[in-house]
C-alpha positions as CSV (number, residue, x, y, z in Angstrom):
1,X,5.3,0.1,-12.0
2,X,3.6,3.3,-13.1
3,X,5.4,6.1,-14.1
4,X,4.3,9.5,-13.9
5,X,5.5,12.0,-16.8
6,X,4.4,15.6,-17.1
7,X,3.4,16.8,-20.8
8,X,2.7,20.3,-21.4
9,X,1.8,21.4,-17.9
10,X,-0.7,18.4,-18.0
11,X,-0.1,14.7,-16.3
12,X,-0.3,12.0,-18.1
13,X,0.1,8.2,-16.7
14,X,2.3,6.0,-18.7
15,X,1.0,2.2,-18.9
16,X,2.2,-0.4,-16.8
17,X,4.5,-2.7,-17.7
18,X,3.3,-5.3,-20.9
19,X,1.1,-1.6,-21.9
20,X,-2.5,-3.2,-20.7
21,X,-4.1,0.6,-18.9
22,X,-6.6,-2.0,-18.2
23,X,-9.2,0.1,-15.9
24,X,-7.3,2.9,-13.8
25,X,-8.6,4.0,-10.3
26,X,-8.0,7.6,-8.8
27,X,-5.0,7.5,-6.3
28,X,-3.2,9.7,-3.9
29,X,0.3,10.3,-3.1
30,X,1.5,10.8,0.7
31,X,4.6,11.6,2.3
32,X,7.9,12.3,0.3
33,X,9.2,15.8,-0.2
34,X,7.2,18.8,0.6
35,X,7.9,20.7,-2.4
36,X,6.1,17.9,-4.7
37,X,3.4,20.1,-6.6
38,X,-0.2,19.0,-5.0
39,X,-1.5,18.4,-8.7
40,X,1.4,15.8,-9.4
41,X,0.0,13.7,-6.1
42,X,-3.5,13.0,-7.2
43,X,-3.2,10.0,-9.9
44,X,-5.0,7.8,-12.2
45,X,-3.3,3.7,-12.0
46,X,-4.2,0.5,-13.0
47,X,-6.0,-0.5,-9.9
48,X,-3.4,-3.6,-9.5
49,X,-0.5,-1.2,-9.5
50,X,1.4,-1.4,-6.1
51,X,4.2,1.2,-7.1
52,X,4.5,4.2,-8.7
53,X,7.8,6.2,-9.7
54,X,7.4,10.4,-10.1
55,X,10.4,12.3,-12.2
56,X,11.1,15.2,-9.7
57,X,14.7,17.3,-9.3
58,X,17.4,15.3,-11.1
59,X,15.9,11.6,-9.9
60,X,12.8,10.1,-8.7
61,X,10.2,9.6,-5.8
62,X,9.2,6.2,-5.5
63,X,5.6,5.3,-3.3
64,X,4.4,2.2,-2.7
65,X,0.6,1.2,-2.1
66,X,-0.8,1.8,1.2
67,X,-2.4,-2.2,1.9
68,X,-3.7,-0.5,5.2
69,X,-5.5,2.1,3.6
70,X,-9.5,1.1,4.1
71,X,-11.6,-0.4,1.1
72,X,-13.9,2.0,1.1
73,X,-12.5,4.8,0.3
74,X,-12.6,6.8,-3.2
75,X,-9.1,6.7,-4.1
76,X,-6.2,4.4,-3.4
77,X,-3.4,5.4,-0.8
78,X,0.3,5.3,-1.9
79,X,3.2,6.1,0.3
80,X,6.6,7.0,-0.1
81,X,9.3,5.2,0.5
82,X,12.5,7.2,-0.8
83,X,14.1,8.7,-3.4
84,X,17.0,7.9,-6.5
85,X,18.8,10.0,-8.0
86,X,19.2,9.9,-12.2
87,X,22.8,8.5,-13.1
88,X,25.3,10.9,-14.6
């Protein structure tokens, strides 16, 4: 799973699991809450990533990839699919 991590106002993707960025695609993030910044939902993933975890208000938004989304386009789809919260 990819996790997304801000780093001095800039995003940065953190390698998948076994740290092989192998060649990333552009992706972008639907659904979940509305007040998720609009620069936080356009992505760079390893193009065999099918989830994707985003650090936002005390937890995290979780989206999975869109299978439905047609080949042809540009980037790849992910939608979410809820939210945890951080253990205290």
């Amino acid at each position: 799973m990819t996790e997304a991590v801000q780093i001095n106002g800039a995003n940065d993707t953190v390698a998948a699991a076994g740290g092989n960025s192998g060649y990333l695609v552009d992706a972008v993030l639907h659904g979940g809450p509305a007040d998720l910044p609009q620069e936080i939902r356009a992505q760079r993933v390893h193009r065999e990533e099918r989830k994707v975890k985003i650090p936002h208000y005390g937890g995290h938004e979780h989206f999975e990839r869109d299978a439905a989304a047609p080949g042809e386009r540009a980037e790849v789809v992910f939608r979410w699919t809820g939210r945890t919260r951080l253990a205290e």
